[in-house]
NUFITI-67731 format. One record per atom (N, C-alpha, C): residue in one letter; x, y, z. Coordinates in steps of 0.05 Angstrom, whole numbers, plus 5000, padded with zeros to 4 digits. Example, Ala and Ser with C-alpha at 12.3 -4.5 7.8 and 13.67 -1.06 7.14 Angstrom:
REM NUFITI-67731
<node res="A" xx="5264" yy="4886" zz="5156"/>
<node res="A" xx="5246" yy="4910" zz="5156"/>
<node res="A" xx="5264" yy="4934" zz="5156"/>
<node res="S" xx="5257" yy="4955" zz="5142"/>
<node res="S" xx="5273" yy="4979" zz="5143"/>
<node res="S" xx="5258" yy="5001" zz="5157"/>
***
This chain:
REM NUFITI-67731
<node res="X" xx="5017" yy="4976" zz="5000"/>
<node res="X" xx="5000" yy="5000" zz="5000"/>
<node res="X" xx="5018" yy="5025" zz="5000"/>
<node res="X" xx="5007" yy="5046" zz="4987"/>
<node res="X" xx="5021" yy="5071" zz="4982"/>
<node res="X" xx="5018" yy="5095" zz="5003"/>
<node res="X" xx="5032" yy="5101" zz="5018"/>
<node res="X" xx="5014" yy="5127" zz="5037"/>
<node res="X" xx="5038" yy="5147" zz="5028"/>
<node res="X" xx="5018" yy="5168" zz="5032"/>
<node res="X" xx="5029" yy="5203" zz="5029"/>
<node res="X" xx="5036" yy="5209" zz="5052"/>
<node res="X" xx="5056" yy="5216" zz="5062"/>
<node res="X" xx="5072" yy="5230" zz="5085"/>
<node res="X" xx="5078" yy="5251" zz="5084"/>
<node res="X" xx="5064" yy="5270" zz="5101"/>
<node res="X" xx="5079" yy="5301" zz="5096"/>
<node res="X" xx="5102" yy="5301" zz="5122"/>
<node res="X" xx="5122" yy="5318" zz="5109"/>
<node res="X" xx="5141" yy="5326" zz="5134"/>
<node res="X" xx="5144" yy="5356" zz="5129"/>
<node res="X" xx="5154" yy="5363" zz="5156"/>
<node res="X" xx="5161" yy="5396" zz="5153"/>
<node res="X" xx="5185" yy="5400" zz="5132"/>
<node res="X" xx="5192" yy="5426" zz="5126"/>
<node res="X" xx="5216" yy="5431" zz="5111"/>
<node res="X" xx="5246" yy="5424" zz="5123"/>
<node res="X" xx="5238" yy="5425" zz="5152"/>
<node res="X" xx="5269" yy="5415" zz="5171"/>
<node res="X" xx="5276" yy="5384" zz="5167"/>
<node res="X" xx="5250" yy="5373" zz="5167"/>
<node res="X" xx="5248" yy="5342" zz="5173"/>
<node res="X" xx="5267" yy="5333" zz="5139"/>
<node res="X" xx="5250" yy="5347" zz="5125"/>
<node res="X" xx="5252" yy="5335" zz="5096"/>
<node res="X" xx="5284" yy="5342" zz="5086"/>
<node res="X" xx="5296" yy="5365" zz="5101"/>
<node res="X" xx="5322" yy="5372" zz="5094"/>
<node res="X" xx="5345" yy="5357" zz="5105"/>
<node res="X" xx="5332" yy="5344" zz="5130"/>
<node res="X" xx="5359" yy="5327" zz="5148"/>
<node res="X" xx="5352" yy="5297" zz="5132"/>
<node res="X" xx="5326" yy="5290" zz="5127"/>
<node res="X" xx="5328" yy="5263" zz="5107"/>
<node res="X" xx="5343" yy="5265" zz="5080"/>
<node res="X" xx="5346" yy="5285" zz="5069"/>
<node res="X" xx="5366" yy="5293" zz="5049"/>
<node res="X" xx="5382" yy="5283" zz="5054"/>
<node res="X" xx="5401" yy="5301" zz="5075"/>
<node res="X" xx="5422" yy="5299" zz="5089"/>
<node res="X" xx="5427" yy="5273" zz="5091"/>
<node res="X" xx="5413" yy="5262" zz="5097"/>
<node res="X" xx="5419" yy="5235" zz="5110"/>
<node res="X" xx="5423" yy="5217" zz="5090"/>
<node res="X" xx="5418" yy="5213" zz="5066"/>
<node res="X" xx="5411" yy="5204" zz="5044"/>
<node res="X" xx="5433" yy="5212" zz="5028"/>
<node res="X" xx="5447" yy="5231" zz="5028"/>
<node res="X" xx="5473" yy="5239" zz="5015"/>
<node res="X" xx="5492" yy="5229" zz="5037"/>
<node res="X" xx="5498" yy="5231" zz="5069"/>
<node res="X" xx="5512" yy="5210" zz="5087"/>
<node res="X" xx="5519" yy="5182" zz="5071"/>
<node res="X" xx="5495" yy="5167" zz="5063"/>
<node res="X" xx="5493" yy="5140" zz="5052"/>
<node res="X" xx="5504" yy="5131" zz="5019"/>
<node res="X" xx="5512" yy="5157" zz="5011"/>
<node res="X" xx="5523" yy="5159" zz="4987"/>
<node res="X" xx="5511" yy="5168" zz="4964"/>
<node res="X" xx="5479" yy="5176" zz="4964"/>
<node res="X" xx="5455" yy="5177" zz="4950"/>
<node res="X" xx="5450" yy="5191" zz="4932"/>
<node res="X" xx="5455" yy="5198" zz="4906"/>
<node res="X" xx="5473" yy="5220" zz="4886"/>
<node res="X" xx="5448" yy="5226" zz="4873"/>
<node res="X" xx="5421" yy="5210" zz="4867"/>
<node res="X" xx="5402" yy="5212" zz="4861"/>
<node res="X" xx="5380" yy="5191" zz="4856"/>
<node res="X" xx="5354" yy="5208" zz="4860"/>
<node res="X" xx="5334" yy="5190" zz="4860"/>
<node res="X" xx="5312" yy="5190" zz="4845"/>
<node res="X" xx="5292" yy="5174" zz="4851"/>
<node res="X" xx="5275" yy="5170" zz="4819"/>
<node res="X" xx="5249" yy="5187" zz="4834"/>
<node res="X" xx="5233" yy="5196" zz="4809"/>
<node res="X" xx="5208" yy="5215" zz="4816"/>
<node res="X" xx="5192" yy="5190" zz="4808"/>
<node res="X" xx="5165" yy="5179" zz="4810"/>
<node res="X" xx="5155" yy="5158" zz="4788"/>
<node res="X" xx="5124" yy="5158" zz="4796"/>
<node res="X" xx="5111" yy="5159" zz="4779"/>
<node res="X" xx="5079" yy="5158" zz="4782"/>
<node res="X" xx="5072" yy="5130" zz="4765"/>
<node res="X" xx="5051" yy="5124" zz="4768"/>
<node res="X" xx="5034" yy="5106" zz="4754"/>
<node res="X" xx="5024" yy="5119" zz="4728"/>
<node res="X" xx="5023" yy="5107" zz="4705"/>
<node res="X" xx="5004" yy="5120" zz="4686"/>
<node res="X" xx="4967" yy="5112" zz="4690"/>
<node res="X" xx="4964" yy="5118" zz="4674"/>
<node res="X" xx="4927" yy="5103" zz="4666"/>
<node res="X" xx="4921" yy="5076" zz="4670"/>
<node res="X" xx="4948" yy="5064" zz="4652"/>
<node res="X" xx="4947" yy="5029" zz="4657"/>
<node res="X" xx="4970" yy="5020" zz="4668"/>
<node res="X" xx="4984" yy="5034" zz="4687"/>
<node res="X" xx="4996" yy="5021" zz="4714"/>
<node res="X" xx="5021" yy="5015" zz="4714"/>
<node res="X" xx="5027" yy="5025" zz="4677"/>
<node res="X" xx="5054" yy="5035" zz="4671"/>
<node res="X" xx="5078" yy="5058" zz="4687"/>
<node res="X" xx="5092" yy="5058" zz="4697"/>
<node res="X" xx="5115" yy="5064" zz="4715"/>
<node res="X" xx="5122" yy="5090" zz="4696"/>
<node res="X" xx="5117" yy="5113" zz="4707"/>
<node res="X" xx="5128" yy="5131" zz="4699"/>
<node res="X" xx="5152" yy="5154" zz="4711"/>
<node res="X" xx="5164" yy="5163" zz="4700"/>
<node res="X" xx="5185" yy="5176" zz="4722"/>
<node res="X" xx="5207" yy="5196" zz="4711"/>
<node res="X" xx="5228" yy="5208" zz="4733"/>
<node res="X" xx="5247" yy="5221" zz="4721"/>
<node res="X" xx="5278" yy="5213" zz="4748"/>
<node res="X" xx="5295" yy="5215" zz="4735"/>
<node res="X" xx="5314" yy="5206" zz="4757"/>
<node res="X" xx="5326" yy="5239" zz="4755"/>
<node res="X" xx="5326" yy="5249" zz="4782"/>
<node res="X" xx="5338" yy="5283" zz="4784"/>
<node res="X" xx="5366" yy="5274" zz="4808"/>
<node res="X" xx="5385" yy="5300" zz="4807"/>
<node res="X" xx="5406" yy="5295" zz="4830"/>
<node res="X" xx="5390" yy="5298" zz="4850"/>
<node res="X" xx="5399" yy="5285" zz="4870"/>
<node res="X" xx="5390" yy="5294" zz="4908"/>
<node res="X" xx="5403" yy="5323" zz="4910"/>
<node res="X" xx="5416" yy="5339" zz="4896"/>
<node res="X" xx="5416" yy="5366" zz="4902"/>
<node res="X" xx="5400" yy="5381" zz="4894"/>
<node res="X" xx="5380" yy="5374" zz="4883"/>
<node res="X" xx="5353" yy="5390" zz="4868"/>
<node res="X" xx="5330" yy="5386" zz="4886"/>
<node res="X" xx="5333" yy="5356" zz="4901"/>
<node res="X" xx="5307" yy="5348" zz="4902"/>
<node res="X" xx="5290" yy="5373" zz="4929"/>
<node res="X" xx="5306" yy="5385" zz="4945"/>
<node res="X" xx="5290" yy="5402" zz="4961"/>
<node res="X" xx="5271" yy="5426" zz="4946"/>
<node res="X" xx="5293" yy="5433" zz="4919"/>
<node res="X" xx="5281" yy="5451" zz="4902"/>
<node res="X" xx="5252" yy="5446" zz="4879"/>
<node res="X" xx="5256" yy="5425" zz="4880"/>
<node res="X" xx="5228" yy="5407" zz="4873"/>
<node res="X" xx="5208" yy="5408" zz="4886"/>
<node res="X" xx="5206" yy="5405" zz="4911"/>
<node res="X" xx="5196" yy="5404" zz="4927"/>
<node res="X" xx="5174" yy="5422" zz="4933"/>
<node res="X" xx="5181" yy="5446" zz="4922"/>
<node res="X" xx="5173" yy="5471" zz="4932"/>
<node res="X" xx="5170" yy="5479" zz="4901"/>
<node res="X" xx="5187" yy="5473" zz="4886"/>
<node res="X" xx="5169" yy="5487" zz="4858"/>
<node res="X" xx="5161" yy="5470" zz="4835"/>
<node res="X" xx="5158" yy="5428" zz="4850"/>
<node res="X" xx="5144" yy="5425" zz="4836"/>
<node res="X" xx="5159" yy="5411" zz="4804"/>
<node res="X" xx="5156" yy="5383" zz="4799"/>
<node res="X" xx="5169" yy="5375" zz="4767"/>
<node res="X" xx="5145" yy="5376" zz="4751"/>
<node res="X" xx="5153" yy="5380" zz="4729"/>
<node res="X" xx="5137" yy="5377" zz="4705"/>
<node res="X" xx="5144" yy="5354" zz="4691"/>
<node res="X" xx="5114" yy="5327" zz="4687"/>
<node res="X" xx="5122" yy="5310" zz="4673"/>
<node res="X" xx="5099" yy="5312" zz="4656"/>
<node res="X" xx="5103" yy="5296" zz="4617"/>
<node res="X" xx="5083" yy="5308" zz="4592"/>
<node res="X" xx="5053" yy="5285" zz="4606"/>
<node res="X" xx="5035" yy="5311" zz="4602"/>
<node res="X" xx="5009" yy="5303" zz="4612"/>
<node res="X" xx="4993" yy="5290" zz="4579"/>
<node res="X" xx="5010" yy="5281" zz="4565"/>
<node res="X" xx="4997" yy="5265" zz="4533"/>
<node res="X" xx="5006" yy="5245" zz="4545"/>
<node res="X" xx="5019" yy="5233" zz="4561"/>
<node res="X" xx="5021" yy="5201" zz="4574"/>
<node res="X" xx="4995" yy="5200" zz="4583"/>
<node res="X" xx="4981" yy="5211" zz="4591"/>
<node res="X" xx="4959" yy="5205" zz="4613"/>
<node res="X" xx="4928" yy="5207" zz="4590"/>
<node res="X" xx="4932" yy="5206" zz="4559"/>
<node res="X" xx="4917" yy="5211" zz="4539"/>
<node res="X" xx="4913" yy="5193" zz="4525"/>
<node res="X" xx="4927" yy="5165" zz="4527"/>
<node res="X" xx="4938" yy="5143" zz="4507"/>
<node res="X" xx="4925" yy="5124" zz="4521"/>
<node res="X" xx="4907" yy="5113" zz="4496"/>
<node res="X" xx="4892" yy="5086" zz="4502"/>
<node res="X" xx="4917" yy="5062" zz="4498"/>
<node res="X" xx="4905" yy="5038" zz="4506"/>
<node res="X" xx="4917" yy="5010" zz="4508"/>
<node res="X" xx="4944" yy="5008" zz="4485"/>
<node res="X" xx="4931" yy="5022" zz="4466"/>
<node res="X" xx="4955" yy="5015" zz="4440"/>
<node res="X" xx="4964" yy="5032" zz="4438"/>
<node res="X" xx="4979" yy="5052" zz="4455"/>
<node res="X" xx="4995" yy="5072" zz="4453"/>
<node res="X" xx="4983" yy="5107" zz="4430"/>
<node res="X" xx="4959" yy="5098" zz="4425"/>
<node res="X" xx="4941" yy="5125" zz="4412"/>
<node res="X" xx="4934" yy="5145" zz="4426"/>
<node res="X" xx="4932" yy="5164" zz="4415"/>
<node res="X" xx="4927" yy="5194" zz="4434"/>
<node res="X" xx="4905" yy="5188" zz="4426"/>
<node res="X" xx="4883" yy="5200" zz="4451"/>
<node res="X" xx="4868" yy="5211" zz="4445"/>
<node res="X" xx="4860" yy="5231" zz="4436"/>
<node res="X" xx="4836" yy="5230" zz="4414"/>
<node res="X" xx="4825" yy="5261" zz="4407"/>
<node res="X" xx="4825" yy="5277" zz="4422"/>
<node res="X" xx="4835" yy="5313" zz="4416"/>
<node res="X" xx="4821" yy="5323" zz="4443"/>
<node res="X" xx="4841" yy="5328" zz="4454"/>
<node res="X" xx="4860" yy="5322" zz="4452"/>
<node res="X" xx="4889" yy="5327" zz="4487"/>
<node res="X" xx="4917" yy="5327" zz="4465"/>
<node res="X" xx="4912" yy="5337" zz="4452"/>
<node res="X" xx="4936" yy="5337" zz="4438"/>
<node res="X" xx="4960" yy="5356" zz="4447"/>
<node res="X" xx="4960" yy="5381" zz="4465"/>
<node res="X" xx="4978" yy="5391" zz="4480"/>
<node res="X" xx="4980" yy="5384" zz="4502"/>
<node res="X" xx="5011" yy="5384" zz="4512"/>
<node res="X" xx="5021" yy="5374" zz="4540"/>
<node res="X" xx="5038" yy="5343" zz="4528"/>
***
């Protein structure tokens, strides 16, 4: 099961920390698509606080495509 955890900005900065201690150079962003396909971006752990707060942009035409890889009508930007 998947749970959402919020932490404060202190909390989330010493797990950084902690995570570069362990050698941790970078990590993966990854959502599910429509059909359960693994989507994602691998960024450095020196970005990831800056993410955090302003946020990745990943193309919202993944989330438009039926079974056989077709866009749908309709969503052709993003």
């Amino acid at each position: 099961m998947v749970q959402s955890v919020r932490v404060s900005e202190k909390e989330g900065l010493e797990r950084i920390d902690e995570l570069k201690k362990r050698g941790v150079r970078m990590v993966r962003l990854q959502y599910a698509d429509l059909h359960g396909v693994a989507r994602g971006k691998v960024v450095p752990l020196d970005e990831l606080a800056n993410l955090t707060k302003h946020g990745i942009g990943f193309a919202g035409a993944v989330m438009t495509m039926d079974l056989r890889h077709n866009v749908v009508a309709g969503f052709e930007t993003g």
